[in-house]
N, CA, C, O and CB atoms as a CASP TS submission, in Angstrom:
PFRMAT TS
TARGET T0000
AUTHOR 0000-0000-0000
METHOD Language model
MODEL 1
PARENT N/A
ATOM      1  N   UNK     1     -10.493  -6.817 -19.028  1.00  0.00           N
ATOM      2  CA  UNK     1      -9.947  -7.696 -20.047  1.00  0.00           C
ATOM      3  C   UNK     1      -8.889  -8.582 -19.392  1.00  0.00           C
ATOM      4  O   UNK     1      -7.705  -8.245 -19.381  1.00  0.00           O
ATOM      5  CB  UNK     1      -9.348  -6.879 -21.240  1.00  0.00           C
ATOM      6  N   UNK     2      -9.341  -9.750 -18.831  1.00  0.00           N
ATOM      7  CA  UNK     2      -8.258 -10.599 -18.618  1.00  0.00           C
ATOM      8  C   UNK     2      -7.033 -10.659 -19.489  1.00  0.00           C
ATOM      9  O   UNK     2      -5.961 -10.428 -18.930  1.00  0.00           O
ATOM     10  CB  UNK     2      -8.744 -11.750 -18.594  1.00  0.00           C
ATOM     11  N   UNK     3      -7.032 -11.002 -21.091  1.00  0.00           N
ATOM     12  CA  UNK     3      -5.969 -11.230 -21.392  1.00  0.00           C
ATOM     13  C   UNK     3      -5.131  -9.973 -21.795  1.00  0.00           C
ATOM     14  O   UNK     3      -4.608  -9.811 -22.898  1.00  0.00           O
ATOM     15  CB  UNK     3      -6.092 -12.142 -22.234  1.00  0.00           C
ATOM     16  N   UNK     4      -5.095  -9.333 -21.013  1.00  0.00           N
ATOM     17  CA  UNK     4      -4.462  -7.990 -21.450  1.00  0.00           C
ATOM     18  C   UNK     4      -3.133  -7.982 -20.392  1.00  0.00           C
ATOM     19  O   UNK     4      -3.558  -7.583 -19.307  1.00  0.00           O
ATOM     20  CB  UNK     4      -5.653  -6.503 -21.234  1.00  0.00           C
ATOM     21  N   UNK     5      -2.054  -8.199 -20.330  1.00  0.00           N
ATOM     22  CA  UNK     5      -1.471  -8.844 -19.076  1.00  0.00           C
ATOM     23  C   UNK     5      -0.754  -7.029 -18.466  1.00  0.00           C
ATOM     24  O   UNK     5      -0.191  -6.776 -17.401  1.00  0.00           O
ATOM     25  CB  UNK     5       0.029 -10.508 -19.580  1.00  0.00           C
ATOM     26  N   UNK     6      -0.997  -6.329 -19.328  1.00  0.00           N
ATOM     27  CA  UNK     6      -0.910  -4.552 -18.311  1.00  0.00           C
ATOM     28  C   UNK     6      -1.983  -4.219 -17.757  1.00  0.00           C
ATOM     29  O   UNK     6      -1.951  -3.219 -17.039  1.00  0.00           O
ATOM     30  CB  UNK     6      -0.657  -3.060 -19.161  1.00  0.00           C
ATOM     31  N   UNK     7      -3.235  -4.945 -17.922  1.00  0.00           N
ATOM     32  CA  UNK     7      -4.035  -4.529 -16.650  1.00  0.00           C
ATOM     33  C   UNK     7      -4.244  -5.349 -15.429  1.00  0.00           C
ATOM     34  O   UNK     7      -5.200  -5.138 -14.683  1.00  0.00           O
ATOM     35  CB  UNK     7      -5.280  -4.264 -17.019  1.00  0.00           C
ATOM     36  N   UNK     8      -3.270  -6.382 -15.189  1.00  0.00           N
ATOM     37  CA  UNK     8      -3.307  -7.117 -14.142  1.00  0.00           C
ATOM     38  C   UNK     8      -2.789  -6.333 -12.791  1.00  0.00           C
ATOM     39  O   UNK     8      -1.723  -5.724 -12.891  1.00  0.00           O
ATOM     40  CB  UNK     8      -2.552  -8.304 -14.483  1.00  0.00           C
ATOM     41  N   UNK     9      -3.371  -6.317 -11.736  1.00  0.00           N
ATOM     42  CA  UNK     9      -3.379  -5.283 -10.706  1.00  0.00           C
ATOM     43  C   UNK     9      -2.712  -6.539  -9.519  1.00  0.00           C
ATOM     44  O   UNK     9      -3.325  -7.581  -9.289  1.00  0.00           O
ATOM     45  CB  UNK     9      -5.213  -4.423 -10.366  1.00  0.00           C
ATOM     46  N   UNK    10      -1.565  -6.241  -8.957  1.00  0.00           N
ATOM     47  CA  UNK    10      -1.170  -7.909  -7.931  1.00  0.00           C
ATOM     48  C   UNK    10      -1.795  -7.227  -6.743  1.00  0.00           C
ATOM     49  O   UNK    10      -1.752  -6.010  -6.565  1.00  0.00           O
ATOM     50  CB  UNK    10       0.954  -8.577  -7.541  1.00  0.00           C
ATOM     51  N   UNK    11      -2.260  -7.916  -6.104  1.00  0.00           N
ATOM     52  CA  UNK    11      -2.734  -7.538  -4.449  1.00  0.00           C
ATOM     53  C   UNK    11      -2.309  -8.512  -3.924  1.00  0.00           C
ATOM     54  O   UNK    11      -1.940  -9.543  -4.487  1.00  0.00           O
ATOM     55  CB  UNK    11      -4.287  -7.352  -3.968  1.00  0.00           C
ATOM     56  N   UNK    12      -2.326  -8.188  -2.335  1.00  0.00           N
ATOM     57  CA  UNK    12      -1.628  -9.104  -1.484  1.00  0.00           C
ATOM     58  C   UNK    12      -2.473 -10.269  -0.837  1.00  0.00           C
ATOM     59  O   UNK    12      -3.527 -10.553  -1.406  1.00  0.00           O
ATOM     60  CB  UNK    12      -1.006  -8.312  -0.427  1.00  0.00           C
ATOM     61  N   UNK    13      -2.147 -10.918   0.206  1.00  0.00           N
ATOM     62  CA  UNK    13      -3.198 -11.652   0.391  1.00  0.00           C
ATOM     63  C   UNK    13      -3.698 -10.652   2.115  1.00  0.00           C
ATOM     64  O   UNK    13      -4.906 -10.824   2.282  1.00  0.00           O
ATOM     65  CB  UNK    13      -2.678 -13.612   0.390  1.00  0.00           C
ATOM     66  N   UNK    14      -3.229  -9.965   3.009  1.00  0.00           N
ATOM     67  CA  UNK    14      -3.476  -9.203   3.848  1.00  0.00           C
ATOM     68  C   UNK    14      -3.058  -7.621   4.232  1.00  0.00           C
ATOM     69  O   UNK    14      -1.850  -7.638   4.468  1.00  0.00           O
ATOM     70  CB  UNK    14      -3.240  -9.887   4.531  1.00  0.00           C
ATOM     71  N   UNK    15      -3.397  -6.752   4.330  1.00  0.00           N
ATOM     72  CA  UNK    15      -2.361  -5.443   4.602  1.00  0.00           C
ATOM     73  C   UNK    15      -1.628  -5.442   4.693  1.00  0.00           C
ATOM     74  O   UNK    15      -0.606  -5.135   4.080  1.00  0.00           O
ATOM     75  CB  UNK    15      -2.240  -4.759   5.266  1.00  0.00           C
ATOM     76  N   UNK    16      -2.183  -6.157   6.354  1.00  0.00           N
ATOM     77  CA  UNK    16      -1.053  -6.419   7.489  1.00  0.00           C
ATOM     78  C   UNK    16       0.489  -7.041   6.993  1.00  0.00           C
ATOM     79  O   UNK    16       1.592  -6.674   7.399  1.00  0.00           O
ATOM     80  CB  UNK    16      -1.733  -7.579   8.575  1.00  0.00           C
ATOM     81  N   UNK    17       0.225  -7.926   6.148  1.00  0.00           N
ATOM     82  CA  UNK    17       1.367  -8.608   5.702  1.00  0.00           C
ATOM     83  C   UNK    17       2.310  -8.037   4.530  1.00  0.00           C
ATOM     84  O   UNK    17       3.532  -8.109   4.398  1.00  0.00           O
ATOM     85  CB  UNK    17       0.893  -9.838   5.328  1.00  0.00           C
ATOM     86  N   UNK    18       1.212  -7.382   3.636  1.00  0.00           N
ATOM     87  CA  UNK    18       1.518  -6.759   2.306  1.00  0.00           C
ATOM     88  C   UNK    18       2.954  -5.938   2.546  1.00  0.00           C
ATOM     89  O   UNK    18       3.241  -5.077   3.377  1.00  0.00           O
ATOM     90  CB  UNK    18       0.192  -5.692   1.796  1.00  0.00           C
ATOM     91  N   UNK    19       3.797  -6.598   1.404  1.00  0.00           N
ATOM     92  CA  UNK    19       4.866  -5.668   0.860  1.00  0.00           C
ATOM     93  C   UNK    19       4.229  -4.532   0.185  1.00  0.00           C
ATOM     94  O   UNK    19       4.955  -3.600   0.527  1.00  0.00           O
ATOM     95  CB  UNK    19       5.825  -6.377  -0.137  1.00  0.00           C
ATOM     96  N   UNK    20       3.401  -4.092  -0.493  1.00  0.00           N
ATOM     97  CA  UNK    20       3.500  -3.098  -1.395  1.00  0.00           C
ATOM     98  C   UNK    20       3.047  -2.307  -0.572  1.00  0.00           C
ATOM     99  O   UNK    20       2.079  -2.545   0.149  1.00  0.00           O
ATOM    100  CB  UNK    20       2.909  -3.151  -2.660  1.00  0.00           C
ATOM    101  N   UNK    21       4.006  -0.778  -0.591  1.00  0.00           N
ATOM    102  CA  UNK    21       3.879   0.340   0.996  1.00  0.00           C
ATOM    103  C   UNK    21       3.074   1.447  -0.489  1.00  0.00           C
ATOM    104  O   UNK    21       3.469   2.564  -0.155  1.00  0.00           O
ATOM    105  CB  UNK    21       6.235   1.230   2.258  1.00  0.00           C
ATOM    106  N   UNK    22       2.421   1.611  -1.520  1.00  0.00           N
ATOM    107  CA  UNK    22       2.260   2.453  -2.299  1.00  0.00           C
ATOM    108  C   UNK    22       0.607   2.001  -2.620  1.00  0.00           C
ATOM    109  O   UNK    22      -0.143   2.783  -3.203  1.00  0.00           O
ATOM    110  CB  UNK    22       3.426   2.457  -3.422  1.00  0.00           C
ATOM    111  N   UNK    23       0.340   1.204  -2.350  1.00  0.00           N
ATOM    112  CA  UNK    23      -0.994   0.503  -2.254  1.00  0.00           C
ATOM    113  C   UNK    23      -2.190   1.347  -2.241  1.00  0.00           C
ATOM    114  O   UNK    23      -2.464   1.567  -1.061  1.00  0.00           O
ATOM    115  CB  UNK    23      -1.052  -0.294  -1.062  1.00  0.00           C
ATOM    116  N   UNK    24      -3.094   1.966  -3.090  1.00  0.00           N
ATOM    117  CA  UNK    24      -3.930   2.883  -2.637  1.00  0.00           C
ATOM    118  C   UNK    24      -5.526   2.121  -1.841  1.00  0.00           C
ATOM    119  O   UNK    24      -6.454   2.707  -1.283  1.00  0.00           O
ATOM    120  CB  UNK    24      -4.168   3.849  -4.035  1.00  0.00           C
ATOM    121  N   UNK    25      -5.343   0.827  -2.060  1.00  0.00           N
ATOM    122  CA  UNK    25      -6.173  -0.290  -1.703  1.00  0.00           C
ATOM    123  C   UNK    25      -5.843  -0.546   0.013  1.00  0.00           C
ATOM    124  O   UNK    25      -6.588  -1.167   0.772  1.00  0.00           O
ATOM    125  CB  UNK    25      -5.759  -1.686  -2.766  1.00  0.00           C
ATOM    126  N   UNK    26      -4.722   0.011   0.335  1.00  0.00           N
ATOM    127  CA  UNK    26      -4.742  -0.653   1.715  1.00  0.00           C
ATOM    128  C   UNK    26      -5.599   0.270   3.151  1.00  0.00           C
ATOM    129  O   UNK    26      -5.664   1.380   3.677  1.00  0.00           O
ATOM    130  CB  UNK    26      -2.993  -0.857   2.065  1.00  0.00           C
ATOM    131  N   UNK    27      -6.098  -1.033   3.246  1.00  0.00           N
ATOM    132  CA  UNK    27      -6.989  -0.596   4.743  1.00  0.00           C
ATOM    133  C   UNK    27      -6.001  -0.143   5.701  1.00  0.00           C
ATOM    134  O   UNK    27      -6.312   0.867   6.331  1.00  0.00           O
ATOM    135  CB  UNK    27      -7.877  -1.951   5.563  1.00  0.00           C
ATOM    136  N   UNK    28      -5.097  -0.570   5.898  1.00  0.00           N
ATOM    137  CA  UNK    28      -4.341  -0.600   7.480  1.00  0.00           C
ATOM    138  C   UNK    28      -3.317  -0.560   7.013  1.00  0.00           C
ATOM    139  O   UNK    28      -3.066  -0.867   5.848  1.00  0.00           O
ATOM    140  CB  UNK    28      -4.436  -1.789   8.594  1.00  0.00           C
ATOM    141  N   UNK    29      -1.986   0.100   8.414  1.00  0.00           N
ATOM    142  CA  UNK    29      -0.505  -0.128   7.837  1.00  0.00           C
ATOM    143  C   UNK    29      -0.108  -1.707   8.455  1.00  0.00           C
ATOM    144  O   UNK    29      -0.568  -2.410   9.355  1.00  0.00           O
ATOM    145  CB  UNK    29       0.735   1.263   8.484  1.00  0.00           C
ATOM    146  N   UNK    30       1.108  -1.859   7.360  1.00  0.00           N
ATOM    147  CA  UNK    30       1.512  -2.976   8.249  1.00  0.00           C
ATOM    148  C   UNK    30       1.831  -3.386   9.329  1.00  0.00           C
ATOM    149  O   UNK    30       2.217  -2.422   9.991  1.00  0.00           O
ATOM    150  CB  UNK    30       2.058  -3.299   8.059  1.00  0.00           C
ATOM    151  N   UNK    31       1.900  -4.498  10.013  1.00  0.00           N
ATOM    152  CA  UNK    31       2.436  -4.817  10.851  1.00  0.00           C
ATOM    153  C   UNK    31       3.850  -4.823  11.320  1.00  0.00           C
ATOM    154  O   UNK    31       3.956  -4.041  12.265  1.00  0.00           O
ATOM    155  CB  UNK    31       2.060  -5.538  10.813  1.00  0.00           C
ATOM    156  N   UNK    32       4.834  -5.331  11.062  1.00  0.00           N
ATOM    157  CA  UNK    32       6.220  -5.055  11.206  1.00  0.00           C
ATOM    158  C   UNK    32       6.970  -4.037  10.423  1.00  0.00           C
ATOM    159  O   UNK    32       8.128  -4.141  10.018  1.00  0.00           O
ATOM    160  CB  UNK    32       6.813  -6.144  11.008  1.00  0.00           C
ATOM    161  N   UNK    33       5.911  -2.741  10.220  1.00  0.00           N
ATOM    162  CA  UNK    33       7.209  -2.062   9.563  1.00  0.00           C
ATOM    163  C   UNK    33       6.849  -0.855  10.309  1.00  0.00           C
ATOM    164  O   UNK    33       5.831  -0.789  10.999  1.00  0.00           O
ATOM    165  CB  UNK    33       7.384  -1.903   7.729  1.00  0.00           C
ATOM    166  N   UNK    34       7.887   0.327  10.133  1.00  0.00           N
ATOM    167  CA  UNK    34       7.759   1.538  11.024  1.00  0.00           C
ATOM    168  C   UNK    34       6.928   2.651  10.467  1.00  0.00           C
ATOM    169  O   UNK    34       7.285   3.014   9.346  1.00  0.00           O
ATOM    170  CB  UNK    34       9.106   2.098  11.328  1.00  0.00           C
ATOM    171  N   UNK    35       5.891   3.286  10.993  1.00  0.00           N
ATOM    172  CA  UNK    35       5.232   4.491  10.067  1.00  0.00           C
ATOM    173  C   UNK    35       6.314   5.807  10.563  1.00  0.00           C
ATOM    174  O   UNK    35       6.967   6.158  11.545  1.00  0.00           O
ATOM    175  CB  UNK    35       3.215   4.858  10.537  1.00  0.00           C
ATOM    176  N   UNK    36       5.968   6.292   9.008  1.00  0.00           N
ATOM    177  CA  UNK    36       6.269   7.733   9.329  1.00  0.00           C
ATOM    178  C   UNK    36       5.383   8.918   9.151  1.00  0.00           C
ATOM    179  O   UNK    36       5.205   9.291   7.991  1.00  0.00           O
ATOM    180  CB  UNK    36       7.292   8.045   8.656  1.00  0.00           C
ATOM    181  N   UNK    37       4.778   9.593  10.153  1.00  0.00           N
ATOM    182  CA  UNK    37       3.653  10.901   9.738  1.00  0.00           C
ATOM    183  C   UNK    37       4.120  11.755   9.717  1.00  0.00           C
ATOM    184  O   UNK    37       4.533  12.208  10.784  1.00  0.00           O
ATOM    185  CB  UNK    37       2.572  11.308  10.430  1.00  0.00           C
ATOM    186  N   UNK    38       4.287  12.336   8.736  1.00  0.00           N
ATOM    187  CA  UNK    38       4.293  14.082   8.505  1.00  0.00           C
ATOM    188  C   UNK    38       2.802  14.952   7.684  1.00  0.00           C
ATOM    189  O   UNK    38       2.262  14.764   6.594  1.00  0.00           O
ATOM    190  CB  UNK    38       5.819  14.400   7.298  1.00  0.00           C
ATOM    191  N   UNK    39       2.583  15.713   8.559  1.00  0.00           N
ATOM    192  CA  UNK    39       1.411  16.452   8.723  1.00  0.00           C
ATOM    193  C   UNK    39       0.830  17.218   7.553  1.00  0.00           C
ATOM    194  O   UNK    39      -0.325  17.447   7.196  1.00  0.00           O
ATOM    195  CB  UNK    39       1.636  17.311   9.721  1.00  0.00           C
ATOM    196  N   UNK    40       2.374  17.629   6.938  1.00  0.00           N
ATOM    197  CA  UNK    40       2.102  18.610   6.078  1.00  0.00           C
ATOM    198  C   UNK    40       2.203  17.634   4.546  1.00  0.00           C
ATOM    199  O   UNK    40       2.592  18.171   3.509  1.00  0.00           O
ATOM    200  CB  UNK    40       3.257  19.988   6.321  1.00  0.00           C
ATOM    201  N   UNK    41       1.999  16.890   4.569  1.00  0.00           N
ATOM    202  CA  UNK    41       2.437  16.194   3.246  1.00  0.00           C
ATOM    203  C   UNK    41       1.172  15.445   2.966  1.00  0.00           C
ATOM    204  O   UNK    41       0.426  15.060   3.866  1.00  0.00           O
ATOM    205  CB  UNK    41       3.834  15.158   3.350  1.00  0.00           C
ATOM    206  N   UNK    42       0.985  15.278   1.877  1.00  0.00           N
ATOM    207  CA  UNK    42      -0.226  14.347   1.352  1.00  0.00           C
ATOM    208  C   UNK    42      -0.063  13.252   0.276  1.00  0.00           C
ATOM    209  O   UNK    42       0.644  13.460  -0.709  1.00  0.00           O
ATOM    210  CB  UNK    42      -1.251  15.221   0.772  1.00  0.00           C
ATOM    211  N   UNK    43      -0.700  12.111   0.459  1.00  0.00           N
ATOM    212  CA  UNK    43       0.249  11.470  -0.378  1.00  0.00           C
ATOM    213  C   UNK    43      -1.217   9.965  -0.528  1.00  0.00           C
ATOM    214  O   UNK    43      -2.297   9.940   0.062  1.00  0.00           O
ATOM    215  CB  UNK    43       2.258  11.121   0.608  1.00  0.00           C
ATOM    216  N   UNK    44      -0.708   9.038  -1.412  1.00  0.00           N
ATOM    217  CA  UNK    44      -1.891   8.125  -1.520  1.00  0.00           C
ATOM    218  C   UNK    44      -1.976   7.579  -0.001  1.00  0.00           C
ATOM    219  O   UNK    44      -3.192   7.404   0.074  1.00  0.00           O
ATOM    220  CB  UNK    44      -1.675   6.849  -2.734  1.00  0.00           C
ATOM    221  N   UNK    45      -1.482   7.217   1.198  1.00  0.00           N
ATOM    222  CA  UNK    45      -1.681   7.151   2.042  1.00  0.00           C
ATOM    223  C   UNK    45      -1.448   8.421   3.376  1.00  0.00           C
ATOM    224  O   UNK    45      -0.768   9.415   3.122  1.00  0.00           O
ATOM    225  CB  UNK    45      -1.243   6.157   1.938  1.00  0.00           C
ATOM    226  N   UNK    46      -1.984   8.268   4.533  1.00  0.00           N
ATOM    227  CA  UNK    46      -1.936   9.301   5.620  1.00  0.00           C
ATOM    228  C   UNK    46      -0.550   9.181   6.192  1.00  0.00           C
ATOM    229  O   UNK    46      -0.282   9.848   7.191  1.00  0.00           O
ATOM    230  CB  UNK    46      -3.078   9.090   6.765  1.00  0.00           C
ATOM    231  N   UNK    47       0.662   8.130   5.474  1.00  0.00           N
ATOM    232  CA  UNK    47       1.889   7.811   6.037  1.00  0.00           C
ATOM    233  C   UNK    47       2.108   7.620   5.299  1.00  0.00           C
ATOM    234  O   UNK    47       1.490   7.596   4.235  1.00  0.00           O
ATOM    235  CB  UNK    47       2.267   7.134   6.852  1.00  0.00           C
ATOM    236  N   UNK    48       3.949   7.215   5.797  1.00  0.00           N
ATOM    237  CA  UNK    48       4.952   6.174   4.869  1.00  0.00           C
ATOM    238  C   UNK    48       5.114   5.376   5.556  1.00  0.00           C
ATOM    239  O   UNK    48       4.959   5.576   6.760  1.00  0.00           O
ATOM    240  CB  UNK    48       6.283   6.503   4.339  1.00  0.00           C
ATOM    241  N   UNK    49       5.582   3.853   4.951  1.00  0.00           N
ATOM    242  CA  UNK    49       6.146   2.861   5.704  1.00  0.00           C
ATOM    243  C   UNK    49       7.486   2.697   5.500  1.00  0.00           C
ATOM    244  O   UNK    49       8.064   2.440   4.444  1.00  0.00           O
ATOM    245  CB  UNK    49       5.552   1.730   5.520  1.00  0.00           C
ATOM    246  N   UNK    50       8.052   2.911   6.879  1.00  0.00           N
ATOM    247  CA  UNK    50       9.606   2.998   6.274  1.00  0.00           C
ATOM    248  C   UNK    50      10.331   1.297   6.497  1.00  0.00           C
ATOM    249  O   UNK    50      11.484   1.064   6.134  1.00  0.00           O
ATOM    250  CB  UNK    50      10.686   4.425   7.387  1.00  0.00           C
TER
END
């Protein structure tokens, strides 16, 4: 439903570039920011971007 303006979903225009670090859509981490892996944790991505 387009005019429903709570189901509008923003995406970025690249990963790589993308601000949003919560993204369950993202292929790749970004580029300029730092990952953090911890092993034991699970989460919508295999990291954080700190």
């Amino acid at each position: 439903d387009v005019t429903n303006a709570r189901a509008f979903e923003p995406i970025g225009i690249s990963c790589r570039i993308c601000d949003r670090t919560e993204c369950h859509q993202r292929s790749v981490p970004p580029l300029e920011r730092r990952l953090q892996v911890t092993p034991d944790e699970r989460g919508v991505l295999p990291y954080r971007v700190g």
